[in-house]
BATOR-806978 format. One line per 8 residues: number of its first residue (from 1); for each residue z, y, x of N, C-alpha, C. Coordinates in nm, 3 decimals, always signed. Layout:
<pts>
NUM> Z Y X Z Y X Z Y X | ...
</pts>
This chain:
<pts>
1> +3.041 +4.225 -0.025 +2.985 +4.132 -0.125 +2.975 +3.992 -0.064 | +3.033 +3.886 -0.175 +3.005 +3.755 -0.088 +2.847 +3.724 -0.082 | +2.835 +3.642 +0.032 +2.705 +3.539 +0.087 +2.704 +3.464 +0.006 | +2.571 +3.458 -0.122 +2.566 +3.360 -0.179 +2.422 +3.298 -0.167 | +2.364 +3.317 -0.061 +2.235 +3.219 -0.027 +2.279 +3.083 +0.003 | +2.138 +3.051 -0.008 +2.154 +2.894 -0.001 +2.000 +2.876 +0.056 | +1.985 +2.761 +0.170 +1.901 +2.712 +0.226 +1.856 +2.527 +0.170 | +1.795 +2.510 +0.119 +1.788 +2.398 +0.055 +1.681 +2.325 +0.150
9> +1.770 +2.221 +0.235 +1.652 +2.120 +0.336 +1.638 +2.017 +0.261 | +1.538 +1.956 +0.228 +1.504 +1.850 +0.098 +1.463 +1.885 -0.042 | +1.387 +1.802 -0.094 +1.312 +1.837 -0.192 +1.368 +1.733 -0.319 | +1.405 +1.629 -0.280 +1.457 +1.533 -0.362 +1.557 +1.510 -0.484 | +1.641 +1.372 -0.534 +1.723 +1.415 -0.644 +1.842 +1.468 -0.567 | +1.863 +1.477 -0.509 +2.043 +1.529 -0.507 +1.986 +1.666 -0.449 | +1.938 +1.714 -0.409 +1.887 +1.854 -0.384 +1.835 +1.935 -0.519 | +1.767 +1.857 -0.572 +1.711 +1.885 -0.709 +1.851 +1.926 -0.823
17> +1.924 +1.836 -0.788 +2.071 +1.843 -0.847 +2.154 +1.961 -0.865 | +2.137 +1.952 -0.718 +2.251 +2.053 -0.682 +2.177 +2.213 -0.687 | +2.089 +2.236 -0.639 +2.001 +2.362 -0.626 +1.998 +2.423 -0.778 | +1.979 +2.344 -0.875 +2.012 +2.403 -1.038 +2.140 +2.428 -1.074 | +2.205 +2.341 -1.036 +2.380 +2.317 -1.026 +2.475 +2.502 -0.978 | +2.360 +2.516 -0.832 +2.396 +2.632 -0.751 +2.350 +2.763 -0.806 | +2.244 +2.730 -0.906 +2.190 +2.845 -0.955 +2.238 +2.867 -1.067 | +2.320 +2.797 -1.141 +2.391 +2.876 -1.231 +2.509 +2.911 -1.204
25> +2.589 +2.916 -1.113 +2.701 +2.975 -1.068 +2.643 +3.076 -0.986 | +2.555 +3.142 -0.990 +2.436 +3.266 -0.957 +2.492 +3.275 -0.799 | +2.414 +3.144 -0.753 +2.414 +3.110 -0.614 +2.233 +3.149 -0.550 | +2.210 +3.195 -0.487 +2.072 +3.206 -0.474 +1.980 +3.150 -0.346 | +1.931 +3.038 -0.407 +1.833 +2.946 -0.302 +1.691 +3.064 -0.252 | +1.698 +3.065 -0.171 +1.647 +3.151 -0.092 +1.529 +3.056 -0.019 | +1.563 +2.967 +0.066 +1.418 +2.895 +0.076 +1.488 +2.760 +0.058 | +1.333 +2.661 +0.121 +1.311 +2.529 +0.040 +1.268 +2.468 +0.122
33> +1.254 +2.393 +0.215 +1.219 +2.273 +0.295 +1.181 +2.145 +0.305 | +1.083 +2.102 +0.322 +1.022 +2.024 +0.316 +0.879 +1.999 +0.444 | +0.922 +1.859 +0.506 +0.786 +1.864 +0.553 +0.656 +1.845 +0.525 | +0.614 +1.834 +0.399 +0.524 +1.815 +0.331 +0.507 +1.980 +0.224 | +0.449 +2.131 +0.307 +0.480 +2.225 +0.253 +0.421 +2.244 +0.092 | +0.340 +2.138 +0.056 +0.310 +2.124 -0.098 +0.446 +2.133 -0.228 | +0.533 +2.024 -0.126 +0.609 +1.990 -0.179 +0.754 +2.087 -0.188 | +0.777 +2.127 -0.089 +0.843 +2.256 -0.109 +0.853 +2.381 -0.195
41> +0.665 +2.392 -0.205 +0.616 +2.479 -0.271 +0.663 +2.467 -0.407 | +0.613 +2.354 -0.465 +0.664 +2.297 -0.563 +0.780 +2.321 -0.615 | +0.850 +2.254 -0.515 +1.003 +2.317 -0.577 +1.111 +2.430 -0.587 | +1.038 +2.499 -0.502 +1.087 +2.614 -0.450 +1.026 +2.756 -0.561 | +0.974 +2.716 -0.705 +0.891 +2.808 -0.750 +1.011 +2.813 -0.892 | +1.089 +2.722 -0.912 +1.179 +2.757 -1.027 +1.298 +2.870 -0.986 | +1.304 +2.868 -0.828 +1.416 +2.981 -0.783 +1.334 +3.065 -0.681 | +1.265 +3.122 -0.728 +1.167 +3.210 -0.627 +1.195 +3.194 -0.503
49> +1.222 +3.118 -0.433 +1.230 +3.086 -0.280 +1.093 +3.053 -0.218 | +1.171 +3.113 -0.060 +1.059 +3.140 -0.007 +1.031 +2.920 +0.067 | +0.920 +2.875 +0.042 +0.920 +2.713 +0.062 +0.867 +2.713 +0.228 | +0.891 +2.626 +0.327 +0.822 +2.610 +0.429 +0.858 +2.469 +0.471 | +0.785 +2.448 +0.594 +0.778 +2.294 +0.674 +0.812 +2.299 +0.777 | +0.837 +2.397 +0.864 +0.871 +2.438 +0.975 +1.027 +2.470 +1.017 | +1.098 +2.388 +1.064 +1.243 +2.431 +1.100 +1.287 +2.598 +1.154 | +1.188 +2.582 +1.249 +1.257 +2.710 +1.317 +1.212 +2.887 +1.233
57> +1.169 +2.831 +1.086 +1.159 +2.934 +1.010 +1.286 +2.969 +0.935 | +1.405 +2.896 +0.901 +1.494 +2.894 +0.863 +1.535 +3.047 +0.902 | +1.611 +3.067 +0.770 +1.660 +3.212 +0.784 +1.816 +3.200 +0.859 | +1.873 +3.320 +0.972 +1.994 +3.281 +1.028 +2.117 +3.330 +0.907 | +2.065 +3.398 +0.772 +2.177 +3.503 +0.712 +2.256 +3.388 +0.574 | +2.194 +3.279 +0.572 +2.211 +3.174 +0.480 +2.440 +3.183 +0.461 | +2.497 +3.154 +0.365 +2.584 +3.104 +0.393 +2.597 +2.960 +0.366 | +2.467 +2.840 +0.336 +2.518 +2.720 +0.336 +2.353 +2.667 +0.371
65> +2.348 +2.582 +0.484 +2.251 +2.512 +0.455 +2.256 +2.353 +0.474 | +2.203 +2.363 +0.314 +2.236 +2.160 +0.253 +2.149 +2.091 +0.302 | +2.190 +1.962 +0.371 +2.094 +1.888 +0.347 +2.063 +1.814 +0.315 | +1.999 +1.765 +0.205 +1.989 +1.635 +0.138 +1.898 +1.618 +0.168 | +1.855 +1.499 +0.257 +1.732 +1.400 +0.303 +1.770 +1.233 +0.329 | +1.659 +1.186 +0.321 +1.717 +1.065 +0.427 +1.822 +1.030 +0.529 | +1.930 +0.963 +0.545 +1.986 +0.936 +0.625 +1.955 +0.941 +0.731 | +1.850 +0.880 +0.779 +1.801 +0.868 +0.917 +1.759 +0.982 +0.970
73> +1.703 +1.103 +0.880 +1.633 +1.205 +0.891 +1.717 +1.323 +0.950 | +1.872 +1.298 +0.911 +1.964 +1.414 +0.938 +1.957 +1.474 +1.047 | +2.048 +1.360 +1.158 +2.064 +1.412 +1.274 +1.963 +1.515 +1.336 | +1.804 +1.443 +1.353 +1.726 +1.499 +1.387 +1.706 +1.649 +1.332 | +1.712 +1.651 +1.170 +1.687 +1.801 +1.134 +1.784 +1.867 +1.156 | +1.933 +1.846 +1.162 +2.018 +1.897 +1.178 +1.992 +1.964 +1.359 | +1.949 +1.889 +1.416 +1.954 +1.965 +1.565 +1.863 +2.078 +1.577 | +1.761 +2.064 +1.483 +1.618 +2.160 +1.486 +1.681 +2.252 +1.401
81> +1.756 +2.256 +1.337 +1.770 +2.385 +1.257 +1.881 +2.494 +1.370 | +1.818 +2.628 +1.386 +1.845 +2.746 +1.490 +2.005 +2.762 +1.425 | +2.027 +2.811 +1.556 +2.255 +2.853 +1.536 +2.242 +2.980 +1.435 | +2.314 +2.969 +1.392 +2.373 +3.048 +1.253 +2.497 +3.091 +1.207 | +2.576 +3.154 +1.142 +2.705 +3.182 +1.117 +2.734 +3.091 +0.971 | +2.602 +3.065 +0.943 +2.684 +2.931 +0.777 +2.725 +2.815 +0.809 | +2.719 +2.775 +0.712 +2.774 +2.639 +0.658 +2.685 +2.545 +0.715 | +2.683 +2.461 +0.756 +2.598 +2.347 +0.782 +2.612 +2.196 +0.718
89> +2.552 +2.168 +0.640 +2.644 +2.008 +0.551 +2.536 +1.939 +0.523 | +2.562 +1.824 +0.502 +2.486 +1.713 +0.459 +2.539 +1.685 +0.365 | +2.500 +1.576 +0.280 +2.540 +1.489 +0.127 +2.551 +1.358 +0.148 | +2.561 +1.310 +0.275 +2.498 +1.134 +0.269 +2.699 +1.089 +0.263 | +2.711 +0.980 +0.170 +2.793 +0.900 +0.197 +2.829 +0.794 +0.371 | +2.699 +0.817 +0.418 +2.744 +0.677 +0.519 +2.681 +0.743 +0.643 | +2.660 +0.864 +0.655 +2.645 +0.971 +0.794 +2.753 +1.048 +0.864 | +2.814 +1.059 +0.956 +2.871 +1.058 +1.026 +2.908 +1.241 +1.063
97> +3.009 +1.309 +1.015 +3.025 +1.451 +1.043 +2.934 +1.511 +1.163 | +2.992 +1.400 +1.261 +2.943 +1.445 +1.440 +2.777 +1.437 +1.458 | +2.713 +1.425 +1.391 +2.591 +1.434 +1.371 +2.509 +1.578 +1.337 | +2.640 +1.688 +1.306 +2.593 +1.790 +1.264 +2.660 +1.895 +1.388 | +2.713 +1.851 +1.517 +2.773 +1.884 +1.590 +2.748 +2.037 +1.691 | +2.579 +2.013 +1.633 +2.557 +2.103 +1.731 +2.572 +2.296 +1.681 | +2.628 +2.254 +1.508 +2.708 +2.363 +1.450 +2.858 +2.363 +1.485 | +2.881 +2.477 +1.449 +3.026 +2.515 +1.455 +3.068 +2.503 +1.303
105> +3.017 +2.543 +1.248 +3.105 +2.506 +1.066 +2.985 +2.386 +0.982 | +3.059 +2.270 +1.059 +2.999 +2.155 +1.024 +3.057 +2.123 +0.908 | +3.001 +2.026 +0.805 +3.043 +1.978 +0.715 +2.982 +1.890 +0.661 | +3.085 +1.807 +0.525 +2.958 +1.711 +0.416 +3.026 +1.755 +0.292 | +2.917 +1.739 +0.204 +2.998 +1.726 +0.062 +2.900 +1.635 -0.010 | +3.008 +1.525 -0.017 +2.917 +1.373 -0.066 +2.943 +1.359 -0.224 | +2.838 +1.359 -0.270 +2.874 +1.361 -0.419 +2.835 +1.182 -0.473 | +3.001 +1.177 -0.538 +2.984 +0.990 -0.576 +2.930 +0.957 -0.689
113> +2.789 +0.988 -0.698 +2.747 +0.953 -0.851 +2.532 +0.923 -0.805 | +2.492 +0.929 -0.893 +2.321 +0.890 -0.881 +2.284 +0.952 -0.955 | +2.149 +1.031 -0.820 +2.074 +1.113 -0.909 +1.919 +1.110 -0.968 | +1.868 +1.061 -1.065 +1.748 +1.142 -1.059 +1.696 +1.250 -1.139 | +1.596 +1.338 -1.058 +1.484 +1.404 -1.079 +1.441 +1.365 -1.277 | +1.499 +1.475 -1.373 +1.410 +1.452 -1.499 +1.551 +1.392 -1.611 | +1.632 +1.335 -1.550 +1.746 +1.258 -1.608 +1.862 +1.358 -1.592 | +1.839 +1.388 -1.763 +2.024 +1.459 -1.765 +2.100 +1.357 -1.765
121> +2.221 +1.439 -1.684 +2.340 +1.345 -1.665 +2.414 +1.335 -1.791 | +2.480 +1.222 -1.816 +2.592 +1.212 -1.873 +2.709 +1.285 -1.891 | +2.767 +1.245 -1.780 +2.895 +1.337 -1.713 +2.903 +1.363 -1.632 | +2.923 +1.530 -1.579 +2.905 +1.563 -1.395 +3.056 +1.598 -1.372 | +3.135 +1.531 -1.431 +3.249 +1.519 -1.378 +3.253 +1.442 -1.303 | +3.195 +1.397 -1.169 +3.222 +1.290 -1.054 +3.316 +1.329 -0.929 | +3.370 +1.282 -0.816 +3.414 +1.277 -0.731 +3.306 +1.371 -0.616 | +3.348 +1.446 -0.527 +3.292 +1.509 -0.405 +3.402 +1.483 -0.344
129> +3.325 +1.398 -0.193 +3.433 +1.437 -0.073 +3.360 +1.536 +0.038 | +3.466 +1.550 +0.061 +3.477 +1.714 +0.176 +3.512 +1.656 +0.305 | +3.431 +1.690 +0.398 +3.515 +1.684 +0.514 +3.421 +1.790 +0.585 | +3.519 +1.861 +0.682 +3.488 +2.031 +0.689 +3.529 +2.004 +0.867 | +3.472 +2.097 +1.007 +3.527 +2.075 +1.101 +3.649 +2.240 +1.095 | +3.578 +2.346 +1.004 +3.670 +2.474 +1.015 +3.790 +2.423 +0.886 | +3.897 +2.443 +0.841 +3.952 +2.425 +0.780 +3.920 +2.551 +0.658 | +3.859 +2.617 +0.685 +3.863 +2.790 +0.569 +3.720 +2.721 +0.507
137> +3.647 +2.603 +0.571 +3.530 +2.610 +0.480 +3.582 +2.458 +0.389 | +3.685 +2.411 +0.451 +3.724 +2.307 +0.394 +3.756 +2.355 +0.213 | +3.845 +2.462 +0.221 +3.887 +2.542 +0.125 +3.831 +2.604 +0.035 | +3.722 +2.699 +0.115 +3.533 +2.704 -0.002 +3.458 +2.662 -0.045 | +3.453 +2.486 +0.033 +3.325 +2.405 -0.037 +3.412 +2.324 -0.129 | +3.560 +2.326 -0.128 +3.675 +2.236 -0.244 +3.621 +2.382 -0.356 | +3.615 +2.465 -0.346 +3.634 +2.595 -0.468 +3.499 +2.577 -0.562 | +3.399 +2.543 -0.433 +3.264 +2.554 -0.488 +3.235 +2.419 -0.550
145> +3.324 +2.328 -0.523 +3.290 +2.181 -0.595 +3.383 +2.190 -0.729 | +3.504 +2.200 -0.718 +3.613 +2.266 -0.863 +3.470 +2.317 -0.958 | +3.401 +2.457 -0.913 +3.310 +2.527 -1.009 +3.252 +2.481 -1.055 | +3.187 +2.386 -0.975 +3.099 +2.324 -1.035 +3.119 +2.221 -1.186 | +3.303 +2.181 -1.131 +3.331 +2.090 -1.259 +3.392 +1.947 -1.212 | +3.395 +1.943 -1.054 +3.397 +1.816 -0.984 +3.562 +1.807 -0.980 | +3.584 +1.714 -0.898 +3.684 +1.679 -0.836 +3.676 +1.682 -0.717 | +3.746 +1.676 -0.675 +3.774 +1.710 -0.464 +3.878 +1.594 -0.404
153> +3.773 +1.553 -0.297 +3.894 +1.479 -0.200 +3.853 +1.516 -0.064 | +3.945 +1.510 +0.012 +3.904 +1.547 +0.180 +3.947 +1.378 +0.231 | +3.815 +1.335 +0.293 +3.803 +1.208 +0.322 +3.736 +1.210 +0.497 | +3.776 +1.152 +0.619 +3.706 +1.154 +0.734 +3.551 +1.044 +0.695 | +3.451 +1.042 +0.816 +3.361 +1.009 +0.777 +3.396 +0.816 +0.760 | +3.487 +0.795 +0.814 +3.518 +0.624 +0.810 +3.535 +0.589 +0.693 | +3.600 +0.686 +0.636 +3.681 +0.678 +0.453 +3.580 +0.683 +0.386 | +3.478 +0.802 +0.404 +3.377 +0.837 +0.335 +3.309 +0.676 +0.309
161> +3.245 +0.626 +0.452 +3.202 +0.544 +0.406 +3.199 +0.419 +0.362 | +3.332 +0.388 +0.363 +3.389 +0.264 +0.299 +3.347 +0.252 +0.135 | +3.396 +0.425 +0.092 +3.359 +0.477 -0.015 +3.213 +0.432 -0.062 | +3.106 +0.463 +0.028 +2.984 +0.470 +0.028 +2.911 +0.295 +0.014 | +2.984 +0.200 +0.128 +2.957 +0.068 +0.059 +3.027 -0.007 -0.087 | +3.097 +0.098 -0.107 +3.173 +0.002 -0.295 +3.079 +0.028 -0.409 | +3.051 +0.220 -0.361 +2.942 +0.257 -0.417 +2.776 +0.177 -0.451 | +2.738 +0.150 -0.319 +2.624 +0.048 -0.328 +2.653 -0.069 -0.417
169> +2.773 -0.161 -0.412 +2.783 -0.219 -0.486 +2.769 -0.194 -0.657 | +2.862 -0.096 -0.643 +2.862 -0.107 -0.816 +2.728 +0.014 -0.900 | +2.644 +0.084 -0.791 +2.547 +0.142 -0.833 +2.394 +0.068 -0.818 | +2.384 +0.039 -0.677 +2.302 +0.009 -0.628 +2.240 -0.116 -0.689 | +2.312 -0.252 -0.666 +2.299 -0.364 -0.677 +2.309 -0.351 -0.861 | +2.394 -0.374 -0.864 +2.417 -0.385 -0.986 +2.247 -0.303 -1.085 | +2.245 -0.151 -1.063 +2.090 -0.129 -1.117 +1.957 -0.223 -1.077 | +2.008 -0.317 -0.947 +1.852 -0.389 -0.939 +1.879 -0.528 -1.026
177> +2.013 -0.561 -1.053 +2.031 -0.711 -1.132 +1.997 -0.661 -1.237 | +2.037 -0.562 -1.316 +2.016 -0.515 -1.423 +1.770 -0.502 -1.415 | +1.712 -0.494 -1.286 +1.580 -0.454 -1.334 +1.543 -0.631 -1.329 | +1.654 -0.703 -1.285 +1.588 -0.861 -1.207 +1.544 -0.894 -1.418 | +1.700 -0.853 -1.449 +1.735 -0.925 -1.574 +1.600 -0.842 -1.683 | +1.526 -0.775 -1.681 +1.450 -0.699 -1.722 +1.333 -0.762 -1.688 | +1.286 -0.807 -1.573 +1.158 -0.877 -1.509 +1.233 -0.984 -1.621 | +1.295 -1.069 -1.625 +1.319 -1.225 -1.653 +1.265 -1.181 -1.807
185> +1.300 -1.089 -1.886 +1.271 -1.070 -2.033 +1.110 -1.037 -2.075 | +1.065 -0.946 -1.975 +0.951 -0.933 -1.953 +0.840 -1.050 -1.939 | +0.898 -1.158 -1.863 +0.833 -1.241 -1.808 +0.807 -1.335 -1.945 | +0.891 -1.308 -2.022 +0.932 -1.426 -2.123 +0.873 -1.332 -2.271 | +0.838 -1.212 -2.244 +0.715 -1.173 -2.397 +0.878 -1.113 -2.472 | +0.965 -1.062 -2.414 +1.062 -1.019 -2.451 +1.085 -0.875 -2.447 | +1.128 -0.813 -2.544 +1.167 -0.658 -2.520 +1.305 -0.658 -2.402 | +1.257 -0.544 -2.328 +1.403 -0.578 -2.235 +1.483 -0.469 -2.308
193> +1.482 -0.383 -2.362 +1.551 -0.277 -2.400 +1.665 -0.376 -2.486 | +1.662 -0.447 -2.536 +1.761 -0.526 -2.649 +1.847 -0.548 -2.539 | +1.888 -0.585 -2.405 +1.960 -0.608 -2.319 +2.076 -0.476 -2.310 | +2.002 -0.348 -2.375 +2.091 -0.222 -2.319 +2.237 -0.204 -2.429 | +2.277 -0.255 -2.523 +2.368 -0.288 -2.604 +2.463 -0.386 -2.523 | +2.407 -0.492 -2.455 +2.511 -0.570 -2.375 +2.562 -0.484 -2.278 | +2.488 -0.411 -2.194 +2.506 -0.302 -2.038 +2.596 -0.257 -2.040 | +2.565 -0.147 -2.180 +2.614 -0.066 -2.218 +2.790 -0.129 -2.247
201> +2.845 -0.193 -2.338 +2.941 -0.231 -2.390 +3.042 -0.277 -2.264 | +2.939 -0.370 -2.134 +2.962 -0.342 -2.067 +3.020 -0.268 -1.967 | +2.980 -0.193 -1.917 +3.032 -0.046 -1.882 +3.141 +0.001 -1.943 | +3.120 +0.023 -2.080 +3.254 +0.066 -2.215 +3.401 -0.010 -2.129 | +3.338 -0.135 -2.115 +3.485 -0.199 -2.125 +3.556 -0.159 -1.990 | +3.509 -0.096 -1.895 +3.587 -0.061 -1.791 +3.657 +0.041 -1.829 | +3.632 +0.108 -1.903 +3.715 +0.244 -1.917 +3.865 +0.194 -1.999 | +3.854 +0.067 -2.016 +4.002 -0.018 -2.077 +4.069 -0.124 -1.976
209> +3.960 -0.191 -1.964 +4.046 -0.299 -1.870 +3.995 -0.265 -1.687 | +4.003 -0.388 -1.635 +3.994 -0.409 -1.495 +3.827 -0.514 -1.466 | +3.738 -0.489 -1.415 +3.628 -0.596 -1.349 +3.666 -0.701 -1.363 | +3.749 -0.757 -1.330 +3.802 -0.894 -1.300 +3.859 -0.916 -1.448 | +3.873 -0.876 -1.545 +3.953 -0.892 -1.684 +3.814 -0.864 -1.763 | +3.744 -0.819 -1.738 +3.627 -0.794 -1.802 +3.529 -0.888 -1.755 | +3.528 -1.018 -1.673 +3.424 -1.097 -1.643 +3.412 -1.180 -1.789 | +3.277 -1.246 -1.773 +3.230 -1.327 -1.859 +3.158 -1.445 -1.830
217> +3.093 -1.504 -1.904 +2.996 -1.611 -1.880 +3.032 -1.711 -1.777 | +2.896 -1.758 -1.760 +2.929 -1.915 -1.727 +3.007 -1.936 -1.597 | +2.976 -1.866 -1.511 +3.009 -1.871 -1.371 +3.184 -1.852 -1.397 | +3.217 -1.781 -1.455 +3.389 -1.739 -1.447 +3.432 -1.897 -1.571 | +3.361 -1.948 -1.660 +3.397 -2.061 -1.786 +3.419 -2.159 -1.686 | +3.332 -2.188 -1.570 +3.294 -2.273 -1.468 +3.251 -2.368 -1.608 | +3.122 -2.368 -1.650 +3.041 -2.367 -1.743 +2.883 -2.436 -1.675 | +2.912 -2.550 -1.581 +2.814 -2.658 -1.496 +2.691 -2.661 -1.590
225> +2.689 -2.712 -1.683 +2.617 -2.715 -1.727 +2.494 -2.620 -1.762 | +2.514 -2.508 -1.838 +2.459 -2.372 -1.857 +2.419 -2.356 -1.687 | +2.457 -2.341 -1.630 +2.449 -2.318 -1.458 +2.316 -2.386 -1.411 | +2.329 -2.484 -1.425 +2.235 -2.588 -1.378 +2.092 -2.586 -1.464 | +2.134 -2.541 -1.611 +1.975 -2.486 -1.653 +1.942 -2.372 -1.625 | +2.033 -2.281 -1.625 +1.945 -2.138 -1.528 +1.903 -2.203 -1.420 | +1.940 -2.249 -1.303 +1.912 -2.259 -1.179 +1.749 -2.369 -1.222 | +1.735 -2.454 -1.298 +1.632 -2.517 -1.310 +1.498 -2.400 -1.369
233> +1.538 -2.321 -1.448 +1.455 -2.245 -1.477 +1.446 -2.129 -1.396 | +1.451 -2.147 -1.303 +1.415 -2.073 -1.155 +1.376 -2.082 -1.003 | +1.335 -2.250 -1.078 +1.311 -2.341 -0.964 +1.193 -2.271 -0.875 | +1.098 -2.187 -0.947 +0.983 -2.145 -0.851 +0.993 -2.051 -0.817 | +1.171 -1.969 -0.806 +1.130 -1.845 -0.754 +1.283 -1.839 -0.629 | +1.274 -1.904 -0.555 +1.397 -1.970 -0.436 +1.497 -1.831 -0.399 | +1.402 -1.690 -0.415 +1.464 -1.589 -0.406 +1.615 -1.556 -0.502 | +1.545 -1.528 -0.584 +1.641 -1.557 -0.756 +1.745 -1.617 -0.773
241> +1.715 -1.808 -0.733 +1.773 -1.885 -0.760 +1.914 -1.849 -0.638 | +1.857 -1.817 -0.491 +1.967 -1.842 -0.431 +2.049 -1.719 -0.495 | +2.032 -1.614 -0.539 +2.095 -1.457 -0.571 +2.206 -1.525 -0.709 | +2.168 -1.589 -0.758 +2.186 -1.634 -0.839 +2.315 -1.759 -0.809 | +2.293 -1.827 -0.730 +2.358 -1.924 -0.653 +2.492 -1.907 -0.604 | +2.467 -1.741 -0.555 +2.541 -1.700 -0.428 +2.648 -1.603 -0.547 | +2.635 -1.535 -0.652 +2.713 -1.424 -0.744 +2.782 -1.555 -0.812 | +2.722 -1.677 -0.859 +2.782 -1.764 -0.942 +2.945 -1.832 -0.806
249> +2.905 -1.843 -0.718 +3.003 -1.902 -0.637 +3.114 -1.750 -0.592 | +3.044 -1.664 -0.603 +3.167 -1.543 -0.537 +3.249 -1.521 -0.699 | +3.202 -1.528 -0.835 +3.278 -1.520 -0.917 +3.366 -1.627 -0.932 | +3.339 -1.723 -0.943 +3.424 -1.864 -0.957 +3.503 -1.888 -0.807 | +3.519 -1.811 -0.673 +3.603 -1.814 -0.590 +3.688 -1.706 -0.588 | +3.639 -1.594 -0.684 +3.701 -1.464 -0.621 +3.813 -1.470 -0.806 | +3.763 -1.587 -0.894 +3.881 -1.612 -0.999 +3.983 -1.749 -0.999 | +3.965 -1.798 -0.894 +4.025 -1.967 -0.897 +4.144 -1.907 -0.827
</pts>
């Protein structure tokens, strides 16, 4: 019979994700990790798993143990967790395979999309990259990402994270201009929700054209004027203004 446990290190969204994700392809999370054992507890009660805080409680019979935590957090848990015959993987875009070294069936499977906790997805048709040190698990965690509904690429960790800074760009940043532009509406006795029709249409239009064919406004019109009254009506906040300063000059250099 196949090994279908699962060791879940992290309590968070992409653990949260995937651990429901795993349980309906009647994968079975077995325990739950967390150093905060409240919090384990917690989560560990929708898949009867057993929750703890303690590394060296880890069970050795697991065939995968994920870890989704903090970046910084890996290496370290990764060394504390006892030798085993599974899977060993992380999820981070911009962490480094050799970090999980002190396994023999090292791995990642980086999933290119954002998660939270409470928010159904849209579409979980996204991108997973693989990079595997056994080649046979390279082949099982591509099967187990297919099931899921994904797509598969085998990427080294350099690729990965090139991947991982375009990502920041067009997830990261982009969701905090989108909360700046939300403070500015707010600030002004404005509903910000009326903004989500522009976002939105936004977004739409990539699925036709190109970023660069889809720019707008003043900065790409080279539109001085309009320019110079935003920037005045942001005179007291130097943060803003330069953010503001600095996107208006990379659009109007990155179209001239």
């Amino acid at each position: 019979m196949e090994n279908k446990k699962i060791v879940m290190i992290g309590c968070g969204n992409v653990a949260s994700y995937f651990a429901e994700r795993f349980k309906l392809l009647n994968y079975t999370i077995t325990q739950v990790y967390h150093p905060e054992l409240s919090k384990a507890a917690a989560f560990s009660q929708a898949f009867s798993a057993t929750a703890f805080d303690d590394l060296n409680q880890i069970s050795s019979n697991a065939a995968i143990y994920f870890i989704a935590v903090k970046d910084s957090a890996i290496e370290a848990i990764a060394n504390q967790i006892p030798s085993n015959s599974g899977i060993v993987m992380h999820s981070s875009g911009a962490v480094k395979i050799e970090v999980l070294n002190k396994h023999k069936r090292a791995a990642v499977f980086y999933p290119l999309q954002t998660f939270t906790k409470g928010i159904k997805m849209v579409n979980e048709d996204f991108p997973i990259f693989i990079e595997c040190n056994e080649k046979a698990d390279e082949i099982y965690l591509a099967s187990l990402a297919i099931s899921l509904g994904n797509s598969v690429h085998f990427l080294n960790s350099s690729q990965r994270t090139a991947i991982h800074l375009a990502a920041v760009f067009a997830a990261n940043f982009s969701n905090h201009c989108i909360k700046i532009a939300y403070d500015l509406m707010q600030d002004n006795k404005f509903e910000a929700a009326m903004l989500l029709p522009l976002i939105k249409e936004g977004i739409n239009k990539l699925n036709y054209i190109a970023p660069a064919k889809a720019q707008t406004g003043p900065a790409i019109r080279n539109d001085e004027t309009t320019i110079e009254k935003h920037l005045e009506m942001l005179h007291n906040d130097d943060s803003l203004k330069l953010i503001y300063e600095q996107i208006t000059k990379h659009i109007q250099s990155s179209n001239s």
